[in-house]
C-alpha positions in Angstrom: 0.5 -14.5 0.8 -2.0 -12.1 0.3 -5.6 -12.8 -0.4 -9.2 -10.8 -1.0 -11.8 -11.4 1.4 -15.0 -10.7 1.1 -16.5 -9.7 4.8 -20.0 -8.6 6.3 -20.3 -6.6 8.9 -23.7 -5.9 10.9 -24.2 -2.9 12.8 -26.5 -1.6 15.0 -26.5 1.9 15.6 -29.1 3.4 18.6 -30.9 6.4 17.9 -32.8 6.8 20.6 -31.2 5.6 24.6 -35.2 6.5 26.0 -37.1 4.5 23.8 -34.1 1.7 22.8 -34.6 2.5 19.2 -31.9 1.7 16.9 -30.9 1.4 13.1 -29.4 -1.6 11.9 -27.5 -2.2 8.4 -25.1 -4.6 7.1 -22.1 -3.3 5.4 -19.8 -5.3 2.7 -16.3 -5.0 2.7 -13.7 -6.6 0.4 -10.8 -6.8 2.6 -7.0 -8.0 1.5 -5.3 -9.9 4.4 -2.9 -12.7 5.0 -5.4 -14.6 6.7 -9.4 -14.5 7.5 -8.6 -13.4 11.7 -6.5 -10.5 10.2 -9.3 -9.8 7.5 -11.9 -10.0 10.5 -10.1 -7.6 12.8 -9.4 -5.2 9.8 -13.0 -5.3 8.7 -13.9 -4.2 12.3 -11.7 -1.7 12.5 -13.0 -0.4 8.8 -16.4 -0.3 9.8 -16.3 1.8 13.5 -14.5 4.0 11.5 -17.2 4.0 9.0 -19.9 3.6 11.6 -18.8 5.4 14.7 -22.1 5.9 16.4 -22.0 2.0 16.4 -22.5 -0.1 19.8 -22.8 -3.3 17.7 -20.6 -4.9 15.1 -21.0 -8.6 14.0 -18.1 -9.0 11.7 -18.3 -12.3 9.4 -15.2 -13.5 6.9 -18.0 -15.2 4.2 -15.9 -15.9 1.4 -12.1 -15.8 -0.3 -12.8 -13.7 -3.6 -8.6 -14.2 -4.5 
């Protein structure tokens, strides 16, 4: 069965190697998935694709929405 998930994702993107200066945002994603490992990994996948400058992504399943 099928449900909605509603994942966060945290990224940090750098902007700057020299100085270590980097951008950081947190994205929300409603994800459908037979489970919340499957909902995690698609979430991932969803946000690098999103976000591909991204050297950090803290993915976390918070809630089933249906």
């Amino acid at each position: 069965m099928v449900h909605t998930y509603e994942v966060l994702v945290d990224i940090k993107e750098f902007i700057d190697g020299a100085n270590n200066t980097f951008q950081s945002e947190t994205t929300r994603y409603e994800i459908d998935a037979e489970s919340r490992q499957k909902a995690d990994g698609m979430a991932r996948i969803q946000a690098r694709g999103d976000h591909p400058k991204g050297t950090e992504y803290d993915v976390r399943v918070t809630r089933l929405l249906r």
